[in-house]
C-alpha positions in Angstrom: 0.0 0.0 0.0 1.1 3.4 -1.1 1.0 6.2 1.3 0.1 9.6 0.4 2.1 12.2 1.8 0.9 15.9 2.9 2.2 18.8 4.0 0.9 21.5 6.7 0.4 25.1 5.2 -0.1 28.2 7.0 -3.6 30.0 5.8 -2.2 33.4 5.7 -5.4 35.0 3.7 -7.6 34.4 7.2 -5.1 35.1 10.0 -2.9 33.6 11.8 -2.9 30.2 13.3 -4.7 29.2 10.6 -3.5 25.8 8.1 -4.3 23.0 5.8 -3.0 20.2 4.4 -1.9 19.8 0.8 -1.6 16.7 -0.6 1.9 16.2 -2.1 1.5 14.3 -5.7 3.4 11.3 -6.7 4.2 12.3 -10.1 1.2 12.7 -12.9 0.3 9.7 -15.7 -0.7 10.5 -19.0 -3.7 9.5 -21.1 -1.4 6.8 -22.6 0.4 5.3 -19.6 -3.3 5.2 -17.7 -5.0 3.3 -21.5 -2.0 0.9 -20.9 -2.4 -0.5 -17.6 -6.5 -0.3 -18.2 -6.1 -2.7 -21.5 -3.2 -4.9 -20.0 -4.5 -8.2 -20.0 -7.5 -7.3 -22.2 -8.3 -8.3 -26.0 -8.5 -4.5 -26.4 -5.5 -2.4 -27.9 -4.9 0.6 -25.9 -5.0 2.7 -29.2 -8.6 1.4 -29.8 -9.9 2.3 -26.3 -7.9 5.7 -26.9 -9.9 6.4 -29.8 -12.8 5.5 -27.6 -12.5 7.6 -25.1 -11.4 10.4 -26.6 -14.7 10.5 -28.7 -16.2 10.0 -25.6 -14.5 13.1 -24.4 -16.1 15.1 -27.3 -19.4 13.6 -26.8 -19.3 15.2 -23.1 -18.0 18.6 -23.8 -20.5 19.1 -26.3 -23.1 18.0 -24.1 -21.7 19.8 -21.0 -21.7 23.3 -23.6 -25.9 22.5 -23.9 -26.2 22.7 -20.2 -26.0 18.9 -19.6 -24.7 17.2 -16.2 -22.2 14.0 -18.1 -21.6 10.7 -15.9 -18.2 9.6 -16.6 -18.6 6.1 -15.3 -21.4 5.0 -12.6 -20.4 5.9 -9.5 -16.9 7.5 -10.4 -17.5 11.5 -11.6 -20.1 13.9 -12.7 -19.1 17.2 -14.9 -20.9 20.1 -15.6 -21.4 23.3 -16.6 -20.8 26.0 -14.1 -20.1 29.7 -12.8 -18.4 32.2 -10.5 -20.5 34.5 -9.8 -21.9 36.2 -6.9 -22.7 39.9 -5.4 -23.3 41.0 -1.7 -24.0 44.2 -0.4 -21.5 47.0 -0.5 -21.0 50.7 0.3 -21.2 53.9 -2.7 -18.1 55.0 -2.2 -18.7 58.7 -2.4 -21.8 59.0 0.0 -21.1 55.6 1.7 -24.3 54.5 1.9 -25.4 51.2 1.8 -25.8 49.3 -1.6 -28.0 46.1 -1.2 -27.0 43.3 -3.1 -30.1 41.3 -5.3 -30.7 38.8 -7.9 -31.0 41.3 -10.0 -27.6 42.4 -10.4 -26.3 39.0 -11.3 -25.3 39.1 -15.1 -23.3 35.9 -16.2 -20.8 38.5 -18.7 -19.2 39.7 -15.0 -18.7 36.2 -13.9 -16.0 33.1 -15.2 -17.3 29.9 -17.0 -16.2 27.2 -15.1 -16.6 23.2 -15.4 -17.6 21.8 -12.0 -16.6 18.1 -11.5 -18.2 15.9 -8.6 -17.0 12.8 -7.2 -19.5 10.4 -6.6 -20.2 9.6 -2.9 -19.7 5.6 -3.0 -15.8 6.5 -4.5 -14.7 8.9 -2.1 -15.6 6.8 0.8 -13.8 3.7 -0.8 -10.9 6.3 -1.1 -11.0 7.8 2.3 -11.6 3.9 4.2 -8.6 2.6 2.2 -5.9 6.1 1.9 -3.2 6.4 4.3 -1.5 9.7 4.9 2.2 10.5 5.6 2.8 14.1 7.2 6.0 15.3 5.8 8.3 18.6 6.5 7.2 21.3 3.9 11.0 21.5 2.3 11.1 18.0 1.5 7.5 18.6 0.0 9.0 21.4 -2.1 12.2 19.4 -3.0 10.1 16.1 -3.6 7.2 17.5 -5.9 7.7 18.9 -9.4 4.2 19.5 -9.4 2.2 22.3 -9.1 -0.1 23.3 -6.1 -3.3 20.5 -6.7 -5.6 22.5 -3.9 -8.7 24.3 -5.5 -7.4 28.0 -6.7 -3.8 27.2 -5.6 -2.1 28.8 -2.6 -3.8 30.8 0.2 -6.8 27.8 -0.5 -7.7 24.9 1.4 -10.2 22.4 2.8 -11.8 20.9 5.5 -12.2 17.1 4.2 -10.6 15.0 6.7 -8.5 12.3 6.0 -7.7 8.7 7.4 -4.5 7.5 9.0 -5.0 3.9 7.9 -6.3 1.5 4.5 -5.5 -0.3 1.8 -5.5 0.1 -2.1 -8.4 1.0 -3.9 -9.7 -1.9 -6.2 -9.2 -2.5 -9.7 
């Protein structure tokens, strides 16, 4: 069993005293080393499945563009269409009086087009029973990983999943 190692950050955008974990990767495999060990042992040639998937690639982004939620496996993930956007109240700045935020004022051209992915429920708990996590000094995070920051919006973000200290590998 693999262990995953992390590394404590200080969350200097809310204060002090304040940190998450980031997940150090193991490296990154491409399209072709992941169609490789999926077809090994199969009748399949990794270049068919390619060709395969990567129509069904094209199939979801055209369908996520009309608005569609896409399943990419059963119980695996879920993309979709969505947006950052949001107002709240605020002050004029010349009289300072209050401005009160409402629906209205949404308007999608002031926001950024995202895609939103989900994680099925069933698949994270599988991951989170069988993970194991390895706490490791932040320099030999930054000397060990080529990688770039993996946490949502990159530095100064974090999250409050927990994590387990024990598992195994996931199947298959």
């Amino acid at each position: 069993m693999a262990k995953v190692k992390y590394y404590a950050k200080e969350n200097s955008s809310i204060g002090t005293h304040s940190f998450y974990a980031v997940p150090i990767p193991n490296g990154t495999l491409s399209f072709d080393e992941l169609l490789d060990e999926a077809m090994d042992g199969k009748s399949v040639e990794p270049s068919i499945a390619k060709a395969c998937v990567t129509e069904f690639m094209k199939a979801v982004k055209r369908n996520v563009l009309k608005g569609f939620r896409c399943q990419l496996g059963d119980n695996f993930l879920t993309v979709y269409p969505n947006i950052q956007l949001s107002v709240k109240d605020t002050e004029d700045p010349e009289t300072h009086a209050p401005i009160v935020a409402t629906a209205e004022m949404l308007n999608a051209a002031n926001g950024k087009s995202r895609l939103g992915c989900t994680v099925a429920a069933k698949f994270s708990r599988q991951f989170s029973d069988e993970v194991s996590w390895q706490k490791v000094d932040p320099q030999a995070a930054a000397a060990a990983s080529g990688e770039e920051d993996i946490t949502e919006g990159g530095a100064g973000q974090g999250g409050n999943q927990g994590g387990g200290t024990t598992g195994g590998e996931l199947e298959g």
